[in-house]
DSSP file (Angstrom, degrees, kcal/mol; ACC not computed):
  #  RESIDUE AA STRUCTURE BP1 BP2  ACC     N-H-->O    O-->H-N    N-H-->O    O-->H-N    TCO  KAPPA ALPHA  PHI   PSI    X-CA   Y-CA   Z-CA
    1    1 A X              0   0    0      0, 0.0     7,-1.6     0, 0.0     2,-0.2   0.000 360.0 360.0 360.0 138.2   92.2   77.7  119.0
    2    2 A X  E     +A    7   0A   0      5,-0.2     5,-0.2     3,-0.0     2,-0.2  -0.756 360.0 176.8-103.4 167.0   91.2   76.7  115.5
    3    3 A X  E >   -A    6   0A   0      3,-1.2     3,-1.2    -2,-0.2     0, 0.0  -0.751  48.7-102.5-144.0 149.7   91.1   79.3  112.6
    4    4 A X  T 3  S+     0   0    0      1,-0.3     3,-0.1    -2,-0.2    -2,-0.0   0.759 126.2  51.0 -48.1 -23.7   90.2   78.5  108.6
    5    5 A X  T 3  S-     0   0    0      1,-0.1    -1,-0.3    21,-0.0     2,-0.2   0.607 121.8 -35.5-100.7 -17.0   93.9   78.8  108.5
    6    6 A X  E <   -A    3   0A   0     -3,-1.2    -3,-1.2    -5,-0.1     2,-0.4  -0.914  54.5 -98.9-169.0-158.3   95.7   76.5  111.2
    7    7 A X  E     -A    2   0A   0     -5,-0.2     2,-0.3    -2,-0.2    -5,-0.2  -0.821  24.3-161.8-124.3 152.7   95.4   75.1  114.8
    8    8 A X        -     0   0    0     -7,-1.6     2,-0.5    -2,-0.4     3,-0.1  -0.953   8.5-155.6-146.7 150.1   97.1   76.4  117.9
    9    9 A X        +     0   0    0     -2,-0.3    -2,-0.0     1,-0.1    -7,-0.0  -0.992  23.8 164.8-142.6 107.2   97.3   74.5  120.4
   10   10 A X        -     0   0    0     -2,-0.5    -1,-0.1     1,-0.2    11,-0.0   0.333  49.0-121.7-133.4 -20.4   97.6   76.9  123.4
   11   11 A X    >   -     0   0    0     -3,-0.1     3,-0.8     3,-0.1    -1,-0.2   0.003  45.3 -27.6  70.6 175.5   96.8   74.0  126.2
   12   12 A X  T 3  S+     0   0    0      1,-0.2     2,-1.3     2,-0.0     3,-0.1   0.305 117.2   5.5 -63.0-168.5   94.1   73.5  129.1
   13   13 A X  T 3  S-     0   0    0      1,-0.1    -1,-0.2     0, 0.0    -2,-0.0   0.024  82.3-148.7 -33.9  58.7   92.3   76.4  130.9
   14   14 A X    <   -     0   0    0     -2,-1.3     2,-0.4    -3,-0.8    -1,-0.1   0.668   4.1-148.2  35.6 135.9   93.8   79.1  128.9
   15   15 A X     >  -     0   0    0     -3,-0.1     4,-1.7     1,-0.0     3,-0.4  -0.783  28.1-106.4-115.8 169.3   94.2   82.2  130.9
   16   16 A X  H  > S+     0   0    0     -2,-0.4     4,-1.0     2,-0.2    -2,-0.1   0.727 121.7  59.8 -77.8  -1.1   93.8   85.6  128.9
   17   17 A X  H  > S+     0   0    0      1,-0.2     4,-0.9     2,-0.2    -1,-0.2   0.886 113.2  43.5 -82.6 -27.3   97.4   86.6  128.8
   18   18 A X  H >> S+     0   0    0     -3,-0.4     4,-3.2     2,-0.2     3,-0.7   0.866 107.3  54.5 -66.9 -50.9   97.3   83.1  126.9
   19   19 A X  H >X S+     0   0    0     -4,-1.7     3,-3.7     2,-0.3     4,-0.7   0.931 112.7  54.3 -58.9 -82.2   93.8   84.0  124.6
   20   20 A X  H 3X S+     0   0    0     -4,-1.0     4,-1.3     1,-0.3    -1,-0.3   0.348 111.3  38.7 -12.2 -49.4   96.4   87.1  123.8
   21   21 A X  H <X S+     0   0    0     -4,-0.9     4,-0.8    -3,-0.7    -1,-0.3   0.579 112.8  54.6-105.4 -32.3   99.5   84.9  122.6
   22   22 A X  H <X S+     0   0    0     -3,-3.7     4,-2.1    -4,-3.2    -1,-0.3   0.823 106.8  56.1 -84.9 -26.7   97.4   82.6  120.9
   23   23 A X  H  X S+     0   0    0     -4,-0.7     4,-5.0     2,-0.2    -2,-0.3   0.970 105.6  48.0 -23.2 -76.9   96.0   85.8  119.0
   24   24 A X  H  < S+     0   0    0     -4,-1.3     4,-0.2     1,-0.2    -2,-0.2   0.679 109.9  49.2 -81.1  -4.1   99.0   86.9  117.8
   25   25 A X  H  X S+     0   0    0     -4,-0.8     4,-3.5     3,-0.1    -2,-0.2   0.927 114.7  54.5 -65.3 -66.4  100.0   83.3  116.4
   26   26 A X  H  X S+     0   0    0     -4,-2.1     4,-2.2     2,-0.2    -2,-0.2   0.815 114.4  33.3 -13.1 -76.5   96.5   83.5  115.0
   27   27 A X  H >< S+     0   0    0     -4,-5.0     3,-1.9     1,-0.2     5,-0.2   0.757 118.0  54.3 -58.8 -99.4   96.9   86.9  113.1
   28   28 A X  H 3> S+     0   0    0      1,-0.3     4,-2.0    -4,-0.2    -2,-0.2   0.449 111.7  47.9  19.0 -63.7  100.5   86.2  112.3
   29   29 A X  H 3X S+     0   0    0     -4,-3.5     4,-0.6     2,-0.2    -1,-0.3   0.763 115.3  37.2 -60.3 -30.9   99.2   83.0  110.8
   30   30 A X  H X< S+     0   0    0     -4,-2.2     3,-3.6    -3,-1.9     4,-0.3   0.889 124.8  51.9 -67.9 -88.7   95.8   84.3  108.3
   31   31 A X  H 3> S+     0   0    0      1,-0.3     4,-2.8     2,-0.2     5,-0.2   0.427 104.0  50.1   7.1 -84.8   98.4   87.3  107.7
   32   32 A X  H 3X S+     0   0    0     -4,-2.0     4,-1.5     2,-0.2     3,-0.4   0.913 113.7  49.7 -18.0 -77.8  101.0   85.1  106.9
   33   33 A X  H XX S+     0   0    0     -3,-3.6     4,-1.6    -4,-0.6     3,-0.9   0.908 104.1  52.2 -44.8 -67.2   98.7   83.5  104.5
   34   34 A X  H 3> S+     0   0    0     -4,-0.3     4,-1.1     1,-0.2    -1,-0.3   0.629 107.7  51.6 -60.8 -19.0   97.3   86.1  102.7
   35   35 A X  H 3< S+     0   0    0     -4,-2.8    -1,-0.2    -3,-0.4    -2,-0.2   0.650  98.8  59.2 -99.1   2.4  100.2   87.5  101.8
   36   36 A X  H X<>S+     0   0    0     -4,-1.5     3,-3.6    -3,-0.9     5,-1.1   0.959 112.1  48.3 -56.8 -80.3  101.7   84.4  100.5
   37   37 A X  H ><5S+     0   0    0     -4,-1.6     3,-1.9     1,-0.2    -2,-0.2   0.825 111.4  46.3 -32.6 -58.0   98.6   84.6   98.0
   38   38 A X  T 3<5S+     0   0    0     -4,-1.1    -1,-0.2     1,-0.3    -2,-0.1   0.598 120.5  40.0 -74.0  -9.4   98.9   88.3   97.1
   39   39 A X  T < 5S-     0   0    0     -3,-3.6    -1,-0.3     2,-0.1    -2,-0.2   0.157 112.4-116.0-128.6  29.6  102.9   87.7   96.5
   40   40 A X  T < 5 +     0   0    0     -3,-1.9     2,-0.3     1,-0.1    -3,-0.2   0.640  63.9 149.3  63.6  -6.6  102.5   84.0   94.6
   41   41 A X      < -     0   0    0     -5,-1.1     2,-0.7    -6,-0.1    -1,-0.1  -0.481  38.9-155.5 -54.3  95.4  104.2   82.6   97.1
   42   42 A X        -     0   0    0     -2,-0.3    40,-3.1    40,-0.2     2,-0.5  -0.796  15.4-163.1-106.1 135.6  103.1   78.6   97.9
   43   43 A X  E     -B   81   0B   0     -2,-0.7    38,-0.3    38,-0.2     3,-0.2  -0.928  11.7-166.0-105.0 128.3  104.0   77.9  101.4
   44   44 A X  E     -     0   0B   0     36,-1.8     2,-0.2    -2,-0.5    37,-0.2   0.879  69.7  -4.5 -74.5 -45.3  104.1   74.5  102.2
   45   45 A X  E     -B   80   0B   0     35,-1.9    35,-2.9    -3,-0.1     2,-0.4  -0.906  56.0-168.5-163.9 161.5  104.1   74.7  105.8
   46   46 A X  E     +B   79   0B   0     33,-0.2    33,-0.2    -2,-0.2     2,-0.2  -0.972  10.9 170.1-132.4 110.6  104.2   77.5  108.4
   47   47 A X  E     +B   78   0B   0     31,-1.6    31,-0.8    -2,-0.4     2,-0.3  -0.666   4.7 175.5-102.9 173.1  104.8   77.1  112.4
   48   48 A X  E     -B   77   0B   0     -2,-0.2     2,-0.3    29,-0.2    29,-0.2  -0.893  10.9-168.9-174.6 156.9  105.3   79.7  114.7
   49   49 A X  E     -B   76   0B   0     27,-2.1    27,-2.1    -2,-0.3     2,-0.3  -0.944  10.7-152.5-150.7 159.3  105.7   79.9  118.6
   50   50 A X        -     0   0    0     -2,-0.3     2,-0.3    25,-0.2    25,-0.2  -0.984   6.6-169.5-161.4 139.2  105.7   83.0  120.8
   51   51 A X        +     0   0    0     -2,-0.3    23,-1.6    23,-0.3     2,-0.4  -0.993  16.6 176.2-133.2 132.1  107.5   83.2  124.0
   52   52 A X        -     0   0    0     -2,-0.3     2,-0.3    21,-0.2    21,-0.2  -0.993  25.9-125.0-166.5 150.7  106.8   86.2  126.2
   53   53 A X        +     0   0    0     -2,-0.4    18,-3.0    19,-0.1    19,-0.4  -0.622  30.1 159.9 -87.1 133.3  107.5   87.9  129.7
   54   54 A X  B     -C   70   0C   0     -2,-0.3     2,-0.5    16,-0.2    16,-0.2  -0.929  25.7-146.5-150.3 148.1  104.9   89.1  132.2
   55   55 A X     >  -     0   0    0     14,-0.7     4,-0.8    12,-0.4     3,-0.2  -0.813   5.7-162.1 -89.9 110.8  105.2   89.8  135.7
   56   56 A X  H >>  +     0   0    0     -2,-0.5     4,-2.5     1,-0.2     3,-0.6   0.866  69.3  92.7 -70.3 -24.7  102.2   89.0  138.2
   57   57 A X  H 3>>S+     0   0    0      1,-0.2     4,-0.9     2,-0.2     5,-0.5   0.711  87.1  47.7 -49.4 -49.3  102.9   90.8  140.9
   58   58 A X  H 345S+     0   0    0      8,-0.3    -1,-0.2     1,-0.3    10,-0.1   0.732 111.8  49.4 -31.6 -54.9  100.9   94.0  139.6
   59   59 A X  H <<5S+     0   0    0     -4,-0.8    -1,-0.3    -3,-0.6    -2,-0.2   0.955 114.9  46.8 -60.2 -39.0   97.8   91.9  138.7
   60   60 A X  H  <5S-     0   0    0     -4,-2.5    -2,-0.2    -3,-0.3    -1,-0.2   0.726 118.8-121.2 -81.1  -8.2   98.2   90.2  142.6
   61   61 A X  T  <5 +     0   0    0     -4,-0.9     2,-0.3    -5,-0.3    -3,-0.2   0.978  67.3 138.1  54.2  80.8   98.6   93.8  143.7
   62   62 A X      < -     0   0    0     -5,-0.5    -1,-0.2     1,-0.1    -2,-0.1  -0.936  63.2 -80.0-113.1 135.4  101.8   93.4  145.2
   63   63 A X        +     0   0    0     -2,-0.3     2,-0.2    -6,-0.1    -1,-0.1  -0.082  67.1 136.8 -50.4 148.8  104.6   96.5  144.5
   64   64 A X        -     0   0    0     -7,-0.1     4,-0.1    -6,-0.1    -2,-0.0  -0.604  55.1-135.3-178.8 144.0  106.2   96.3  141.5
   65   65 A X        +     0   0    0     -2,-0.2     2,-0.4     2,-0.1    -2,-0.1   0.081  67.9 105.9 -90.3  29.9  107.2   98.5  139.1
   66   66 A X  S    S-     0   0    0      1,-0.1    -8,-0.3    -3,-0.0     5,-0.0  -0.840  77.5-106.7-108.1 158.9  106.1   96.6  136.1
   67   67 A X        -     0   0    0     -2,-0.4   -12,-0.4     1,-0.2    -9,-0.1  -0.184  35.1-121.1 -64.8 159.4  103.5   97.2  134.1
   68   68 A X  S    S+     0   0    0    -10,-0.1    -9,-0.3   -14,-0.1    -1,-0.2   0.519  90.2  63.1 -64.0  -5.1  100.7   94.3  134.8
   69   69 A X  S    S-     0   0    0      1,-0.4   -14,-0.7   -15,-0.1     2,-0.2   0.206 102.6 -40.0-115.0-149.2  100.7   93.1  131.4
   70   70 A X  B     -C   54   0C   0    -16,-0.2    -1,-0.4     1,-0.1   -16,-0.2  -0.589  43.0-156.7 -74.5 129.3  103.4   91.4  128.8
   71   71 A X        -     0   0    0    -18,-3.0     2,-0.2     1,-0.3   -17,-0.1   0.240  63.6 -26.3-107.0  14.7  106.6   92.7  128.9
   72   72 A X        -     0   0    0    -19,-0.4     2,-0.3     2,-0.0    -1,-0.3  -0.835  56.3-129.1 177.4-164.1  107.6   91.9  126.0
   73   73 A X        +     0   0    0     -2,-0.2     2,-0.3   -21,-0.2   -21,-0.2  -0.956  12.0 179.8-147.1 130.2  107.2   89.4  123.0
   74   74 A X        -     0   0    0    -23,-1.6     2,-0.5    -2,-0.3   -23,-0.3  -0.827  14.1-176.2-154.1 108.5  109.6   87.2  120.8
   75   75 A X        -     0   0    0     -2,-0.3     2,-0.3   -25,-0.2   -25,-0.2  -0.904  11.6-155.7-124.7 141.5  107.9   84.9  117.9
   76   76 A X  E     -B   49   0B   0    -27,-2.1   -27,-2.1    -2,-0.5     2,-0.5  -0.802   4.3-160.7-108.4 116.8  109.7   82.6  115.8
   77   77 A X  E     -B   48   0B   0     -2,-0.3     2,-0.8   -29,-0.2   -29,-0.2  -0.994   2.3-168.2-115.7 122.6  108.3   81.7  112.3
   78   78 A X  E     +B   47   0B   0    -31,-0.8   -31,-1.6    -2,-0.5     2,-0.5  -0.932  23.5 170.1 -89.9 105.5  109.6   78.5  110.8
   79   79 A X  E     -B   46   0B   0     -2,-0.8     2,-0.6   -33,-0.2   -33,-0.2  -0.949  21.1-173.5-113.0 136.4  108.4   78.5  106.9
   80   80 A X  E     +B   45   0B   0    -35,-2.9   -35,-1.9    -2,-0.5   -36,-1.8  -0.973  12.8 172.8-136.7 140.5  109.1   76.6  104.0
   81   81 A X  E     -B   43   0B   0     -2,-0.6     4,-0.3   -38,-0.3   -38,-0.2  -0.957  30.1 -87.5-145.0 156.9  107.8   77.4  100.7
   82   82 A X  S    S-     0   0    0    -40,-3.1     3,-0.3    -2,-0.2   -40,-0.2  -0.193  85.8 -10.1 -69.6 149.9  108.2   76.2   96.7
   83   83 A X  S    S-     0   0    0      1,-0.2     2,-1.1   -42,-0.1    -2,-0.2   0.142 120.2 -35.4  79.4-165.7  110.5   77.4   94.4
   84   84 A X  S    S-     0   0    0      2,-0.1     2,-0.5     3,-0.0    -1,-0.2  -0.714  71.8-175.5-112.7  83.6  112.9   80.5   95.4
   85   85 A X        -     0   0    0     -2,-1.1     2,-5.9    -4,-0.3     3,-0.2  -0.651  30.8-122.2 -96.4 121.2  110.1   82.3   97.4
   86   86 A X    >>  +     0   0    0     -2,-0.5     4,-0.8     1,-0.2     3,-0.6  -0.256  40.1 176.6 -63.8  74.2  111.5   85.9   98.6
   87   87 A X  H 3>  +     0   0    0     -2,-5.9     4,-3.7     1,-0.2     5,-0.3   0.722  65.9  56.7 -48.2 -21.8  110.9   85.0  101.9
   88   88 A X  H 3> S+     0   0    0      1,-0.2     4,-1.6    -3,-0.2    -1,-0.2   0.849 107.8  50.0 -75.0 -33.5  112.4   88.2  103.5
   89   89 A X  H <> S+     0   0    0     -3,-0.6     4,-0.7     2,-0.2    -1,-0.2   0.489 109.4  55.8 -60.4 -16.3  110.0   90.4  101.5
   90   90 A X  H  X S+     0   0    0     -4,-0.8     4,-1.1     2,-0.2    -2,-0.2   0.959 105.7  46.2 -73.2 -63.1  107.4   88.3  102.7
   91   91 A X  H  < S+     0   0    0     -4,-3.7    -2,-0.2     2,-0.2    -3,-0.1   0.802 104.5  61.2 -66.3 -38.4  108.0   88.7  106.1
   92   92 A X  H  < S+     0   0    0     -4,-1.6     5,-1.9    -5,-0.3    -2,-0.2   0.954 112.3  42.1 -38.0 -89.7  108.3   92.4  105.8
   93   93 A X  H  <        0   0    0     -4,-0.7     5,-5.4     1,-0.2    -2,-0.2   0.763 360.0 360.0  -9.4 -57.0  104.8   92.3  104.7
   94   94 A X     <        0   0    0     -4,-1.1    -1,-0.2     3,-0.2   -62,-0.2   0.303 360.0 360.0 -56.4 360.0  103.4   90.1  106.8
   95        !              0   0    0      0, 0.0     0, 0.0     0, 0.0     0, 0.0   0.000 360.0 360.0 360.0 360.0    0.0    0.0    0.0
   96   95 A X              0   0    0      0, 0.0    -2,-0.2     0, 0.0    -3,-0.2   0.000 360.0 360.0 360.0  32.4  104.7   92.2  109.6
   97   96 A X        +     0   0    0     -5,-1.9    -3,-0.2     1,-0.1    -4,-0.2   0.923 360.0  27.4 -60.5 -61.7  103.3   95.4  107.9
   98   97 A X  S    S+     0   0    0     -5,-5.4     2,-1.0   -67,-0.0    -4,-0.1   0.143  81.8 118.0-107.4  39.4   99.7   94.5  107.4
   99   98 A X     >  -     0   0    0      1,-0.2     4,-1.9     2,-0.1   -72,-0.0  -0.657  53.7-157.9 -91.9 123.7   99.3   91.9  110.6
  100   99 A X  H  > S+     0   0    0     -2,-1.0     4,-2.2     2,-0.2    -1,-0.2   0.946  82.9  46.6 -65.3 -38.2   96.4   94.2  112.5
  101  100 A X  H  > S+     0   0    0      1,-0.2     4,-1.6     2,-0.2     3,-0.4   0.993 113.9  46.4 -91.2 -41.2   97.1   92.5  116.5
  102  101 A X  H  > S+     0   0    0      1,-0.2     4,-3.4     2,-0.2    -1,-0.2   0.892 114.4  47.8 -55.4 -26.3  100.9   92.7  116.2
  103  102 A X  H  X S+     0   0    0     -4,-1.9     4,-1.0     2,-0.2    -1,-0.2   0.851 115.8  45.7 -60.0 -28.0  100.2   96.4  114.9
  104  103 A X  H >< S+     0   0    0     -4,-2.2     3,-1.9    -3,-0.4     5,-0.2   0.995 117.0  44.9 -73.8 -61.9   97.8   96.8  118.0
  105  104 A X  H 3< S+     0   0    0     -4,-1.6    -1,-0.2     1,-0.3    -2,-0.2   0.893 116.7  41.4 -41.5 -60.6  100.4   95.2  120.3
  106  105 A X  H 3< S+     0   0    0     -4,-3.4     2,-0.3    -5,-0.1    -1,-0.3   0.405 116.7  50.7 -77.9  10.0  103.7   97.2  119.0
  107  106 A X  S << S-     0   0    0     -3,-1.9     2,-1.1    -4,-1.0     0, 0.0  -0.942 102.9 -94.7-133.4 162.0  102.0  100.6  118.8
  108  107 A X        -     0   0    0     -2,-0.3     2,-0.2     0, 0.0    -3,-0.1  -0.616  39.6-161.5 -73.1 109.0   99.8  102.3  121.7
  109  108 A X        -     0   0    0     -2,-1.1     2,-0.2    -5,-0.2    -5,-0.0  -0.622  18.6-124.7 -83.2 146.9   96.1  101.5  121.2
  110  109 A X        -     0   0    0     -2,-0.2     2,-0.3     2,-0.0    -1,-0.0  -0.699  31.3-179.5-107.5 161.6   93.8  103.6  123.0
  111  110 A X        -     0   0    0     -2,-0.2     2,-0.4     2,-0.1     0, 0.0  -0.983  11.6-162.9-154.1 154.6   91.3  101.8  125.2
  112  111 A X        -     0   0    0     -2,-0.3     2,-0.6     2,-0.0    -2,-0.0  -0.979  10.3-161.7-147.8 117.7   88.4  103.5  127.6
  113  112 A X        -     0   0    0     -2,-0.4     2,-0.3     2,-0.0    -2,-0.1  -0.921  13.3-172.8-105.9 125.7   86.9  101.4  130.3
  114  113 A X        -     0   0    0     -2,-0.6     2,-0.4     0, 0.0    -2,-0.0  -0.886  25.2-144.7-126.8 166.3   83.6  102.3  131.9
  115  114 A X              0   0    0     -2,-0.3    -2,-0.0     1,-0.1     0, 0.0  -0.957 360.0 360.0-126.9 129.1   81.6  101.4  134.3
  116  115 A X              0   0    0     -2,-0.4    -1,-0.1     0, 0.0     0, 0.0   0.589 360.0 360.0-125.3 360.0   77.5  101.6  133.8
């Protein structure tokens, strides 16, 4: 996945649970950016990797009592940046206004139909 703001490199035929995780590098990354701008901040350079549990059995429809999806999330941001940049207020921020981690860590409503 490309964005005006970095590359992600996610590998070959991408599944969606994949599309997802390469999302929230995504957001994480503009995010990231724009609030570096807004707080003066120059970042020199910014990785990040996301590592995250999901159980198939549910999608293969096999018992299980986990949900079908991600069962959790854990992302890593490496940054370095000029000068004596408050990075810990930064990353507060970051994860304040990033919109797909918000979607992920709070209940989004969603309505599937069929027409």
């Amino acid at each position: 996945m490309t964005t005006d703001d970095g590359e992600f490199v996610v590998g070959h035929d991408v599944n969606p649970v994949e599309n997802l995780l390469g999302s929230v590098l995504a957001c994480l990354n503009s995010t990231g950016t724009m609030v570096a701008r807004d707080m003066d901040i120059d970042i020199i350079s910014l990785e990040a990797t996301v590592e995250g549990d999901v159980n198939y059995a549910t999608y293969l429809g096999k018992d299980s009592e986990n949900r079908p999806g991600l069962q959790g999330l854990d992302v890593s941001l490496s940054v370095e940046a000029e000068g004596d940049a408050d990075l810990d207020a930064w990353l507060s921020a970051v994860k304040e206004r990033c919109p797909i981690t918000d979607n992920i860590e709070h209940e989004t409503g969603l309505s599937v139909t069929l027409d």
